[in-house]
MIVOKE-562383 format. One record per residue: x, y, z of N, C-alpha, C in turn. Coordinates in Angstrom, 1 decimal. Atoms other than C-alpha are relative to their C-alpha. Example, Ala and Ser with C-alpha at 12.3 -4.5 7.8 and 13.67 -1.06 7.14 Angstrom:
+--------+--------+--------+--------+--------+--------+--------+--------+--------+
:    nc1 :    nc2 :    nc3 :   cac1 :   cac2 :   cac3 :    cc1 :    cc2 :    cc3 :
+--------+--------+--------+--------+--------+--------+--------+--------+--------+
:    0.9 :   -1.2 :    0.0 :   12.3 :   -4.5 :    7.8 :    0.9 :    1.2 :    0.0 :
:   -0.9 :   -1.1 :    0.0 :   13.7 :   -1.1 :    7.1 :   -0.8 :    1.1 :    0.8 :
+--------+--------+--------+--------+--------+--------+--------+--------+--------+
% end
This chain:
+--------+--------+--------+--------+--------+--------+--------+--------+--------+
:    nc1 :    nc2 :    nc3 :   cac1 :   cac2 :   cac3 :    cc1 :    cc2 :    cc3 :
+--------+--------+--------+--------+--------+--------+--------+--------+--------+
:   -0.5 :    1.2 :    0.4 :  -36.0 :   32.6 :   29.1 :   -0.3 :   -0.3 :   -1.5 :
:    0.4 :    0.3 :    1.5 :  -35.8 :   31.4 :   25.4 :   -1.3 :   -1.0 :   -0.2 :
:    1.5 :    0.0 :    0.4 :  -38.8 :   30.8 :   23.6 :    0.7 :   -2.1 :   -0.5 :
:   -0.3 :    1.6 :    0.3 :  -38.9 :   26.6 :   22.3 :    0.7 :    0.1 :   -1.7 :
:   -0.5 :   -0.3 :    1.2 :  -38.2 :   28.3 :   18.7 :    1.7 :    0.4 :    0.1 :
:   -1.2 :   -0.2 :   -0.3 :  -34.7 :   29.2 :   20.1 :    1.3 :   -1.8 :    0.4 :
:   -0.8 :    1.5 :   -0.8 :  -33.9 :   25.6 :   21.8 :   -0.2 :   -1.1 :   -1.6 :
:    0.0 :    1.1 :    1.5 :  -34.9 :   23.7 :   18.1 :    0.8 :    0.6 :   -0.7 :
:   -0.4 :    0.6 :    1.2 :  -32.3 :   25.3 :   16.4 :    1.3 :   -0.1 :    0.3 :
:   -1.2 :    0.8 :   -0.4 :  -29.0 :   24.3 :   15.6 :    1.2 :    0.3 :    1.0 :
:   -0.7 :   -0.3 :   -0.7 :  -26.1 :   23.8 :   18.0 :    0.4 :    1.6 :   -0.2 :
:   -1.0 :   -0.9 :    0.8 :  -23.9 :   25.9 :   15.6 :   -0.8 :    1.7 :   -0.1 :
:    0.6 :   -1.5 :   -0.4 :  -26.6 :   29.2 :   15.6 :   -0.5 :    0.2 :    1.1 :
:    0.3 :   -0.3 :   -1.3 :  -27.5 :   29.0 :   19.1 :    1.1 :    0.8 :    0.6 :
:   -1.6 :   -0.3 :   -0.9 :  -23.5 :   29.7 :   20.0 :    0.0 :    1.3 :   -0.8 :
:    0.0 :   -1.2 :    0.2 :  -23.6 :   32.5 :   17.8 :   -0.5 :    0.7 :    0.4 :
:    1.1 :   -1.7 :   -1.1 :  -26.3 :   34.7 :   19.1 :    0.5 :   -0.2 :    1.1 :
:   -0.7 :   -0.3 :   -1.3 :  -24.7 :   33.6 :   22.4 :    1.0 :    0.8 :    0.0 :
:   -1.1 :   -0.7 :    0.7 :  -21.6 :   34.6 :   21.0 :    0.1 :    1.6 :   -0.3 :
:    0.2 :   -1.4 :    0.6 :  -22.6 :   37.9 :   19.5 :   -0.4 :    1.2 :    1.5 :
:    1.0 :   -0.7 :   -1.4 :  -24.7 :   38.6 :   22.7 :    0.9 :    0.5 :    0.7 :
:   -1.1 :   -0.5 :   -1.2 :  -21.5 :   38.3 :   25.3 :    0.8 :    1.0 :   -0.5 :
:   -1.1 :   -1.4 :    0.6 :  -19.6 :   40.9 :   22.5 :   -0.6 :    0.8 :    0.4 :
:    0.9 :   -1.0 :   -0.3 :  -22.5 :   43.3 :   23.0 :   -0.3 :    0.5 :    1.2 :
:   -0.3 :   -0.4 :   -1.6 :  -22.5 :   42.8 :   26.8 :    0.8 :    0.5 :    0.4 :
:   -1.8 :   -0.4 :   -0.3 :  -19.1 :   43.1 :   27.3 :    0.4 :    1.6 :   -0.4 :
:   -0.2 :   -1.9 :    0.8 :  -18.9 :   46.5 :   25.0 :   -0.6 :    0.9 :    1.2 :
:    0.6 :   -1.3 :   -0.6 :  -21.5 :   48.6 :   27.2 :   -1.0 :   -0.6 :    1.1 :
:    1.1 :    0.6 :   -1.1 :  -23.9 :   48.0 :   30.4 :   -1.3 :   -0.2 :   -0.4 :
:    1.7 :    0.5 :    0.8 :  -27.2 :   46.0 :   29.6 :   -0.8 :    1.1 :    0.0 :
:    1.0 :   -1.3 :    0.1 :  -29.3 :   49.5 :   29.5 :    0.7 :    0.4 :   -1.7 :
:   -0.5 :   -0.6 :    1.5 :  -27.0 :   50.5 :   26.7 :    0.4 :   -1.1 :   -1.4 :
:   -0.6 :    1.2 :    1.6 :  -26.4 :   47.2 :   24.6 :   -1.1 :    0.4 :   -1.0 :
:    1.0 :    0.2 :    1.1 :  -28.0 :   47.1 :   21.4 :   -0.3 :   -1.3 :   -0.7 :
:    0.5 :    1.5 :    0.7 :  -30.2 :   44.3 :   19.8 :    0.4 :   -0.2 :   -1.7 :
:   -0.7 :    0.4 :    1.7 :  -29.2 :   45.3 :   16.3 :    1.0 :    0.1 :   -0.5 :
:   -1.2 :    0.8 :    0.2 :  -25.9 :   44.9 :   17.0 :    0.1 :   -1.5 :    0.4 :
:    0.4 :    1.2 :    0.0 :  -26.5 :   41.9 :   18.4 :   -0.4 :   -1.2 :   -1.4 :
:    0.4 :    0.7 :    1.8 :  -28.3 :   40.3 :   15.0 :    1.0 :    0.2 :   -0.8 :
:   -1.1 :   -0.2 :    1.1 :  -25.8 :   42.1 :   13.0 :    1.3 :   -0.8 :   -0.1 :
:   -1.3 :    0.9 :    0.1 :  -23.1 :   40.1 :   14.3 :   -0.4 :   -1.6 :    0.3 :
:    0.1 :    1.4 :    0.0 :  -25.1 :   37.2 :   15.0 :   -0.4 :   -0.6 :   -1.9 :
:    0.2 :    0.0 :    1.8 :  -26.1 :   37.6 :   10.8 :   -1.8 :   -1.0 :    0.4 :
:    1.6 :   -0.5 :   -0.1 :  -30.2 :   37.5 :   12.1 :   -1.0 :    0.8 :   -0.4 :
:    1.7 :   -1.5 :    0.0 :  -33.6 :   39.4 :   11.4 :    0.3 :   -0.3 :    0.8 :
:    1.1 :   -0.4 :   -1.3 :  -34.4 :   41.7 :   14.0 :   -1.0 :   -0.6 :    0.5 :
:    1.6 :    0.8 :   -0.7 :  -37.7 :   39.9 :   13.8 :    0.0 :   -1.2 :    0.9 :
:   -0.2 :    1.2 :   -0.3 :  -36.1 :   36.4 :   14.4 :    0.5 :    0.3 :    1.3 :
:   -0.5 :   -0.5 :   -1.4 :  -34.6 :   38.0 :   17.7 :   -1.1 :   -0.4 :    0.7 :
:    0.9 :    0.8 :   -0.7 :  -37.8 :   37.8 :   18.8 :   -1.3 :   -0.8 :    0.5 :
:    0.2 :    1.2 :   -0.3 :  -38.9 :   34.8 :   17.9 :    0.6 :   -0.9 :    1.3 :
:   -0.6 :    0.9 :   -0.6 :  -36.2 :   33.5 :   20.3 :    0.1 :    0.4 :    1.7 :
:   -0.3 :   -0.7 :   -1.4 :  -35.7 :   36.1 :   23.4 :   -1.7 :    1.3 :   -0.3 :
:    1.2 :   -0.8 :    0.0 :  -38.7 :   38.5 :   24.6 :    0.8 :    1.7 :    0.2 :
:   -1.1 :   -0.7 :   -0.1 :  -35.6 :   40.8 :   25.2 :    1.0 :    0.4 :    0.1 :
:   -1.3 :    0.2 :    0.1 :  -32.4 :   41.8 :   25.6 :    0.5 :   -0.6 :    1.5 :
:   -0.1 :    0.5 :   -1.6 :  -32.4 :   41.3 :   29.5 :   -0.7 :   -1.4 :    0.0 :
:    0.2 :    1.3 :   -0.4 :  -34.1 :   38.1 :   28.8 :    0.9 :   -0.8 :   -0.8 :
:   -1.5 :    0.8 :    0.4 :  -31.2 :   37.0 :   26.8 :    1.2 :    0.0 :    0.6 :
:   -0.6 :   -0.2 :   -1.6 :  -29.1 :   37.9 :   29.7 :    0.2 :   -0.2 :    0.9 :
:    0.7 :    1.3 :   -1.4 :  -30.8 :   36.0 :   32.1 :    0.5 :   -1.1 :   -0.7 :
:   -0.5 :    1.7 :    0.5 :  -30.2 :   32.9 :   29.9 :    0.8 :    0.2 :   -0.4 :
:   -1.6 :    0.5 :   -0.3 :  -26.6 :   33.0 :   29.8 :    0.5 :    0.3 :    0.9 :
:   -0.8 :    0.0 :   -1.7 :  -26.0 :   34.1 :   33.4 :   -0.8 :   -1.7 :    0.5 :
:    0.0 :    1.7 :   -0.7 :  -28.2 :   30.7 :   34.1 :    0.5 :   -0.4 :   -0.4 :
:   -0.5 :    0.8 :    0.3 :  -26.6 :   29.0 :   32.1 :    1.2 :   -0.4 :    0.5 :
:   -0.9 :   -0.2 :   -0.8 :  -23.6 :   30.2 :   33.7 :    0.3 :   -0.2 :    1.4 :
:    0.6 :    1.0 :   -1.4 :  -25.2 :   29.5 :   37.1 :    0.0 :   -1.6 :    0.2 :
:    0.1 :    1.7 :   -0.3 :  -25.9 :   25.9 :   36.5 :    1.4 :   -0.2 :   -0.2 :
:   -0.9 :    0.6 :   -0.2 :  -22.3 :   25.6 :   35.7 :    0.5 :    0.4 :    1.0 :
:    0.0 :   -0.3 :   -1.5 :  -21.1 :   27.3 :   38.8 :   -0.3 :   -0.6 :    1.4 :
:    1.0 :    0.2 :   -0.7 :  -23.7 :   25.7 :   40.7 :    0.9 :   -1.5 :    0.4 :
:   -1.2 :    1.3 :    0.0 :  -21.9 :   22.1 :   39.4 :    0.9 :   -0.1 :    0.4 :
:   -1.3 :   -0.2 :   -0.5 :  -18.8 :   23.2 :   40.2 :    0.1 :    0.4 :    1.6 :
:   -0.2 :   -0.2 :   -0.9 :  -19.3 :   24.3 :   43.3 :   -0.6 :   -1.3 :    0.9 :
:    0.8 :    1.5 :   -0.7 :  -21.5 :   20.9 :   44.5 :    1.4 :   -1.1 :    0.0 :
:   -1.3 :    0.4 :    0.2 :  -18.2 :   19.5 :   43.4 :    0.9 :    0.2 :    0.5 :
:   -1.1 :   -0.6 :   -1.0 :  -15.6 :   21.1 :   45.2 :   -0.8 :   -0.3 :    1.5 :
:    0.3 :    0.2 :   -1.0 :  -17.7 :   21.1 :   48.1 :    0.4 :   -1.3 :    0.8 :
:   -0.1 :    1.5 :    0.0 :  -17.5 :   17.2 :   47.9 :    1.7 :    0.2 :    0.4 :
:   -1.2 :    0.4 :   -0.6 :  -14.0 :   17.2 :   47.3 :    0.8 :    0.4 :    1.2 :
:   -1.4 :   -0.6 :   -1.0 :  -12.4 :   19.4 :   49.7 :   -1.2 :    0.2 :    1.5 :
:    0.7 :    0.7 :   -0.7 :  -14.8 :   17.7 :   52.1 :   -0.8 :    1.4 :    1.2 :
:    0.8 :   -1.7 :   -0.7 :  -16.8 :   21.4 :   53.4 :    0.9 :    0.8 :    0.2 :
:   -0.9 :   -0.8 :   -0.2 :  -13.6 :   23.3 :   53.8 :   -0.6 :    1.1 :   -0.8 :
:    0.4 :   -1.3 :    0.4 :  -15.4 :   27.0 :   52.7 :    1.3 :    0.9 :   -0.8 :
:   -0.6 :   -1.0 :    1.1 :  -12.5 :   28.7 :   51.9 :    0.4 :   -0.3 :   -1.0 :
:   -1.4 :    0.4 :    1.1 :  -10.4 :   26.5 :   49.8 :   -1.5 :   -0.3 :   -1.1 :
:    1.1 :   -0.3 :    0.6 :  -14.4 :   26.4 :   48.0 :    0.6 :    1.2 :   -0.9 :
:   -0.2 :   -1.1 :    0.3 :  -14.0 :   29.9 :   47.4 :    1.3 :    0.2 :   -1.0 :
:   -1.1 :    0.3 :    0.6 :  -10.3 :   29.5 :   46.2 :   -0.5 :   -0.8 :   -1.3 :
:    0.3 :    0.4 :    1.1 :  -11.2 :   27.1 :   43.8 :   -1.1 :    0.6 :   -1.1 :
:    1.2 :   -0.5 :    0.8 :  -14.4 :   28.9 :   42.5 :    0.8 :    1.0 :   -0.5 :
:   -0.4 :   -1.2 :    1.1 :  -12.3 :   32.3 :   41.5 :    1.0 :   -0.8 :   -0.9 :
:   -1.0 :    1.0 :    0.8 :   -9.6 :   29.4 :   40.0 :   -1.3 :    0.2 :   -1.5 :
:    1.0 :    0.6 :    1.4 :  -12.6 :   28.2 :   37.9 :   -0.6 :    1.4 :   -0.8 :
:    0.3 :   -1.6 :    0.8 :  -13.8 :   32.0 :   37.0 :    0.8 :    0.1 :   -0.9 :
:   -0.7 :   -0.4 :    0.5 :  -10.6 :   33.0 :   36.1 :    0.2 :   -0.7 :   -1.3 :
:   -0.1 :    1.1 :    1.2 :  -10.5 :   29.9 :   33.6 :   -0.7 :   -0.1 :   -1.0 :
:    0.8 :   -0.2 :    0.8 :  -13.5 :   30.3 :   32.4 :    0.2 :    1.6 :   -1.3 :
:   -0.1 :   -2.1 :    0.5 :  -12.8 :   34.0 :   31.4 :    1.4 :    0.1 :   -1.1 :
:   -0.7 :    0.3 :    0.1 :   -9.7 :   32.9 :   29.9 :   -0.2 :    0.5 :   -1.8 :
:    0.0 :   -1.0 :    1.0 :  -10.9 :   34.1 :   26.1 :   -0.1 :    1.0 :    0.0 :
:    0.2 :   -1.2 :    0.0 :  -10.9 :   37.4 :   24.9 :   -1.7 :    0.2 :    0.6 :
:    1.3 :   -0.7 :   -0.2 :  -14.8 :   37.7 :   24.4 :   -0.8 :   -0.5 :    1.5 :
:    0.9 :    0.2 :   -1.2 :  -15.6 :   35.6 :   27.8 :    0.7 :    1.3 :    0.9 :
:   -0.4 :   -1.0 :   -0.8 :  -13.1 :   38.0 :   29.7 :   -0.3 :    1.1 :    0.5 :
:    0.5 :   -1.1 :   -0.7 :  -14.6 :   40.9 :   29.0 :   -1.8 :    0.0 :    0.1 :
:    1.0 :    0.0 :   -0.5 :  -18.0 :   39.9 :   29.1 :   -0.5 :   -0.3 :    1.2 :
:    0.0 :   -0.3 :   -1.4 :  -17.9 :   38.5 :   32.5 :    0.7 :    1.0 :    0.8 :
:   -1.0 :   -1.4 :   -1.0 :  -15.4 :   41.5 :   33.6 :   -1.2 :    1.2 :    0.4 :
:    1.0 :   -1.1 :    0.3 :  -18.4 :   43.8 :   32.8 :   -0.9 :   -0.6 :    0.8 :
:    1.2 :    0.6 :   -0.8 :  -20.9 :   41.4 :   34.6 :    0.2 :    1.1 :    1.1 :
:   -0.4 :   -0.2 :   -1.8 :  -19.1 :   41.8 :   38.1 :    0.3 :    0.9 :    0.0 :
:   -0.4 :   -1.5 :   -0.3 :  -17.8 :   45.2 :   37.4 :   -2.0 :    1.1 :    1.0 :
:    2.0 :   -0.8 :   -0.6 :  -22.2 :   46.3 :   37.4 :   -0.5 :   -0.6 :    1.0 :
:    0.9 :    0.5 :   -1.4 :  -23.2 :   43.7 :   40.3 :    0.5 :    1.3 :    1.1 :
:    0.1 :   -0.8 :   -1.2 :  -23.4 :   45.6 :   43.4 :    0.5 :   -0.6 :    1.0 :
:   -0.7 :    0.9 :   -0.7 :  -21.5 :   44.7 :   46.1 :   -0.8 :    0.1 :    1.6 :
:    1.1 :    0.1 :   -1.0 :  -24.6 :   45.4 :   48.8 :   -1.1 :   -0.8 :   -0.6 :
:    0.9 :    1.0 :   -0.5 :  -26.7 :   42.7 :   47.4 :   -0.2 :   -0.9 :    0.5 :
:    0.5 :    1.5 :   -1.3 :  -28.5 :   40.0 :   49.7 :    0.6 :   -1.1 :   -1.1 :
:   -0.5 :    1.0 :    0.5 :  -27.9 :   37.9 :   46.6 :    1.6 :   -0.1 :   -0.3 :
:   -1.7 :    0.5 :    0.2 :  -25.0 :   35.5 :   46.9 :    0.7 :    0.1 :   -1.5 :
:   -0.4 :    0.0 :    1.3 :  -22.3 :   35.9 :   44.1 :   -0.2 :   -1.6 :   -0.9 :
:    0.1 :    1.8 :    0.4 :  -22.4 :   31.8 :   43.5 :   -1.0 :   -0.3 :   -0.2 :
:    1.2 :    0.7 :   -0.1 :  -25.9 :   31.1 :   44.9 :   -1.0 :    0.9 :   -0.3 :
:    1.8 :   -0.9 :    0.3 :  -29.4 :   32.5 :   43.7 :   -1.0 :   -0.9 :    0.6 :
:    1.5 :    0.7 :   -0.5 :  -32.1 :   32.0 :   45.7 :   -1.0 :   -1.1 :   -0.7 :
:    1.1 :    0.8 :    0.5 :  -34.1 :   30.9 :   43.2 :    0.3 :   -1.6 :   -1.1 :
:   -0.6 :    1.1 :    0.4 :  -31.5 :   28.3 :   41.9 :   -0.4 :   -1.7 :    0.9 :
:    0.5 :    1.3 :   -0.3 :  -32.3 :   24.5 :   42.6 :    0.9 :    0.2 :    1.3 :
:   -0.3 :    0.1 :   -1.0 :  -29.3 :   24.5 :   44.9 :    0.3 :    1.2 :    0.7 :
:    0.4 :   -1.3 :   -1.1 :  -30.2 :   26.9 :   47.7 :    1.0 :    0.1 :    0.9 :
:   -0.8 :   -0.4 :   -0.8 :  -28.4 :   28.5 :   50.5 :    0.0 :   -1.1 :    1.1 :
:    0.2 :    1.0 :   -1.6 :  -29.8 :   25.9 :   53.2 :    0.9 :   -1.4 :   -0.4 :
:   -0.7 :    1.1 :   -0.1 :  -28.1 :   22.9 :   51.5 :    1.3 :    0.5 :   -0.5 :
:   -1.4 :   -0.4 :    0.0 :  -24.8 :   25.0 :   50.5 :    0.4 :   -0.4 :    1.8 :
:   -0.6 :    0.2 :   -1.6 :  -24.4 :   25.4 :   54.7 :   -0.2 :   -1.2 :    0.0 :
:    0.0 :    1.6 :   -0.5 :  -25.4 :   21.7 :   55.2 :    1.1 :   -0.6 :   -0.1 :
:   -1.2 :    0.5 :    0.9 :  -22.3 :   20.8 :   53.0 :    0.9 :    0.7 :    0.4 :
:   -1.4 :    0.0 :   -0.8 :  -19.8 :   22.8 :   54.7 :    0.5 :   -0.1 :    1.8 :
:   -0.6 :    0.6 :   -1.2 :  -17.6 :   21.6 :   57.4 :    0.1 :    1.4 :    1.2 :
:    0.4 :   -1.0 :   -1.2 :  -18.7 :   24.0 :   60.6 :    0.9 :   -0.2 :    1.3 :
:   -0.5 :    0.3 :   -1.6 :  -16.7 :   22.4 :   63.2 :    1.1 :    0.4 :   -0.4 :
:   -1.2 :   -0.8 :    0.4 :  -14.0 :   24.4 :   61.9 :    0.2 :    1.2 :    0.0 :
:    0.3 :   -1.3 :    0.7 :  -15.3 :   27.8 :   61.6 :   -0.7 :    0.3 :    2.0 :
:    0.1 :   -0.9 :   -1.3 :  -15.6 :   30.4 :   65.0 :   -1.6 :    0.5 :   -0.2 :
:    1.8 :   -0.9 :    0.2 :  -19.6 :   30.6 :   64.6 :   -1.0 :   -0.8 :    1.4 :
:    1.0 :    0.5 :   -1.0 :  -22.5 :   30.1 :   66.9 :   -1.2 :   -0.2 :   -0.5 :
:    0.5 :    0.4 :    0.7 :  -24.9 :   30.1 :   64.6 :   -0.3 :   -0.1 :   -1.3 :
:    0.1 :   -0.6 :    2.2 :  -26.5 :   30.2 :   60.6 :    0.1 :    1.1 :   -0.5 :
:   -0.2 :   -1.4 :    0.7 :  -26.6 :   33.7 :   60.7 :    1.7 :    0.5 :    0.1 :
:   -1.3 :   -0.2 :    0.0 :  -22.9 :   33.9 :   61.9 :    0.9 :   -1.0 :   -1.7 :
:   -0.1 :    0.8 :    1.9 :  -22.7 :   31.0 :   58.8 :    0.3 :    1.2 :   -1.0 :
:    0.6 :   -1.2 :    1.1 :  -24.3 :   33.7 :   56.4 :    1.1 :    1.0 :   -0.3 :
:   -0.9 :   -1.0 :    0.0 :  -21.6 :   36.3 :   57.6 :    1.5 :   -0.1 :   -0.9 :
:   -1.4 :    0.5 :    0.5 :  -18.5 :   34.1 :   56.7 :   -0.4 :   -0.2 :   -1.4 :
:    0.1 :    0.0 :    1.8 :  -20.2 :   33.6 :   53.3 :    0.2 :    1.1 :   -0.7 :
:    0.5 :   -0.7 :    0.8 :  -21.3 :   36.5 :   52.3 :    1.6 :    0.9 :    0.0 :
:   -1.2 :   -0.1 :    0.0 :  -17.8 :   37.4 :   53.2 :    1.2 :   -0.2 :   -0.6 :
:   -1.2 :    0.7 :    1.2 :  -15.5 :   35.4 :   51.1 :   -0.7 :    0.3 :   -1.3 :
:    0.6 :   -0.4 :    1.2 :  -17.9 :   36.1 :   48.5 :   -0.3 :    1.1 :   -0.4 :
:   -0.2 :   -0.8 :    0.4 :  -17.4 :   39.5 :   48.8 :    1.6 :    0.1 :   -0.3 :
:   -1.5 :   -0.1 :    0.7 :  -13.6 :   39.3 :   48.2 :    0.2 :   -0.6 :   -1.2 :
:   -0.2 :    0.6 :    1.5 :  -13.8 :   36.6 :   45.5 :   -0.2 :    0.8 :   -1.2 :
:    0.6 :   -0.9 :    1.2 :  -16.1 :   38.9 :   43.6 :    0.9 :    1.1 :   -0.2 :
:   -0.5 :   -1.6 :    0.3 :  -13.8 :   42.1 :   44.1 :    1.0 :   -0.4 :   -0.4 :
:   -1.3 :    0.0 :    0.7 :  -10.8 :   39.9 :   43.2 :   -0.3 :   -0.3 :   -0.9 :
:    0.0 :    0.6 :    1.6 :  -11.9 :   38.4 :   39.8 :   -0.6 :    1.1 :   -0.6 :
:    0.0 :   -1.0 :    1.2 :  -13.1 :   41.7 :   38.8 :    1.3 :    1.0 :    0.1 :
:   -1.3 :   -1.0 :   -0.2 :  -10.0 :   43.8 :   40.3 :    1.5 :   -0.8 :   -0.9 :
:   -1.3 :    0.7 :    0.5 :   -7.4 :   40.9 :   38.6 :    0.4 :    0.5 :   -1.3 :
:   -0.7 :   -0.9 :    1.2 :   -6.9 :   43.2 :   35.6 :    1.2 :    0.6 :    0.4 :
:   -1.2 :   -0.7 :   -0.7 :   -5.0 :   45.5 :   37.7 :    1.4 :   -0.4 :    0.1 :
:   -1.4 :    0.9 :    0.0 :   -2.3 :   43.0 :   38.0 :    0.9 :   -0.2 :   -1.2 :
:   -0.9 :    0.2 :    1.3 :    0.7 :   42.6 :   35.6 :   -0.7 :   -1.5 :   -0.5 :
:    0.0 :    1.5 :    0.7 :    0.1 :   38.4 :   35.4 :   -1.3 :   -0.3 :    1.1 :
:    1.1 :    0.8 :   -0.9 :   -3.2 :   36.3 :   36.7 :    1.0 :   -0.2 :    1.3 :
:   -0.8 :    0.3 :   -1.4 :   -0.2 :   35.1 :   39.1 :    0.3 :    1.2 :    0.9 :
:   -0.5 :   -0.9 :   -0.6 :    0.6 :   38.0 :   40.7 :   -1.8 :    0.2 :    0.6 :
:    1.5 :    0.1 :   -0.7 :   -3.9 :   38.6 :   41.2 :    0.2 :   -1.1 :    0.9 :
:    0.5 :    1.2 :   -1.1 :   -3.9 :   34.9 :   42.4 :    0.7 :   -0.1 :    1.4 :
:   -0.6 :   -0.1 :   -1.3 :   -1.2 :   35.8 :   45.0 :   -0.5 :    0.9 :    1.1 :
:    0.3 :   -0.7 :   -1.2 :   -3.1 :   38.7 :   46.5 :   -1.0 :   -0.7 :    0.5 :
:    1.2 :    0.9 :   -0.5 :   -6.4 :   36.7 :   46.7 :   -0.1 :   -0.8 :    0.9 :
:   -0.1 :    0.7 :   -1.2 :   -4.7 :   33.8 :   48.9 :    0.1 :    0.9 :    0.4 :
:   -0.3 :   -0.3 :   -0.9 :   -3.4 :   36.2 :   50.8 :   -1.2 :    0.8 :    1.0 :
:    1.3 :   -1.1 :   -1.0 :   -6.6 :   38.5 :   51.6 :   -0.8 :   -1.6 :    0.2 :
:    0.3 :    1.2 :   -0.9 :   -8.2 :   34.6 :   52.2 :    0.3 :   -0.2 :    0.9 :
:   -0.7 :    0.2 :   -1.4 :   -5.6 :   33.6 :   54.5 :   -0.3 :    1.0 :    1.0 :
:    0.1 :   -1.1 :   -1.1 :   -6.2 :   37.0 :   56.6 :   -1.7 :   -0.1 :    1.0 :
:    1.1 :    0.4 :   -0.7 :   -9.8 :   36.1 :   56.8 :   -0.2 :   -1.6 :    0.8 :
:   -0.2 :    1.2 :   -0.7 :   -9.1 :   32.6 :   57.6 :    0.8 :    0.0 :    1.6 :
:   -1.3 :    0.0 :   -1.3 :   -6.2 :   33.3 :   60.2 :   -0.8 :    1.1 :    1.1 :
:    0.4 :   -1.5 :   -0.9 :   -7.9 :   36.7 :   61.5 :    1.3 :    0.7 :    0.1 :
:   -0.7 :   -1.0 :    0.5 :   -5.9 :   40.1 :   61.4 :    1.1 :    0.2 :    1.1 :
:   -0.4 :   -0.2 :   -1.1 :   -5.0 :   40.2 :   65.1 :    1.8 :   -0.7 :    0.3 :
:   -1.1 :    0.9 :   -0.9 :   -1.3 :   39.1 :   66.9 :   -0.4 :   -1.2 :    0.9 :
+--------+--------+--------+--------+--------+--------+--------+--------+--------+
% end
């Protein structure tokens, strides 16, 4: 996490090194980014780098949380509105990705995120364990008397489920001529999990 010398200074050079950082991400996988490209395009000393981060993966942690806490909002939010309905959640969260991602340099720096997650980790694409809002009050908040389960771990399944499609569509939505043409396969592989595959 950034050092307190990072958080005093101004709006306007904090968004740069963020700025600089997601070009650097986005170019090559965090093993291979470099810090002195980083500076170079943030127009930093090396040294001042780290005054602010202890490294490059710790500047990478603080703009995935940052990116988490909005996420996190957004999905506390949807939850609300579309009164625990899980999928139309889901629906709206790759809505909100896809929007987010919507400049060149977010585009490909989140494309690059989700391209490296792993699609066998325990951690949720949305929720992190160690985020304020946890997995136990996500399930609380959605509407169960709708959903073919018996219990939390059958819960867990339907999550970890749409949250593996969301994730493989907002990184696969290149593939597509238009976002619309992506957003049409996405409902549709939803609806299949929603409806089930069977006659």
């Amino acid at each position: 996490m950034p050092t307190d010398t990072f958080l005093k200074l101004s709006e306007e050079k904090k968004s740069k090194i963020i700025k600089a950082a997601k070009k650097e991400f986005a170019r090559v996988p965090i093993e291979q980014a470099s810090i002195k490209n980083i500076v170079q395009e943030a127009e930093i000393a090396r040294g001042s780098f780290y005054q602010y981060f202890t490294s490059k993966e710790d500047l990478l942690s603080y703009i995935m949380k940052r990116h988490m806490d909005k996420m996190n909002q957004h999905l506390q939010k949807n939850l609300k509105e579309t009164n625990g309905d899980i999928v139309e959640v889901f629906i709206r969260m790759y809505d909100y990705m896809l929007n987010q991602s919507a400049s060149k340099e977010n585009q490909e720096f989140y494309h690059k995120i989700f391209e490296n997650l792993k699609t066998s980790e325990e951690t949720m694409f949305f929720i992190k364990p160690e985020d304020p809002f946890s997995k136990l009050n996500l399930y609380e908040k959605i509407d169960q008397t709708k959903l073919k389960i018996k219990d939390e771990a059958d819960l867990e399944t339907i999550v970890e489920m749409l949250n593996t499609i969301t994730r493989k569509s907002i990184v696969d939505y290149k593939k597509y001529k238009t976002k619309e043409e992506a957003r049409e396969e996405f409902i549709k592989r939803m609806r299949y999990l929603k409806s089930g595959i069977e006659k």
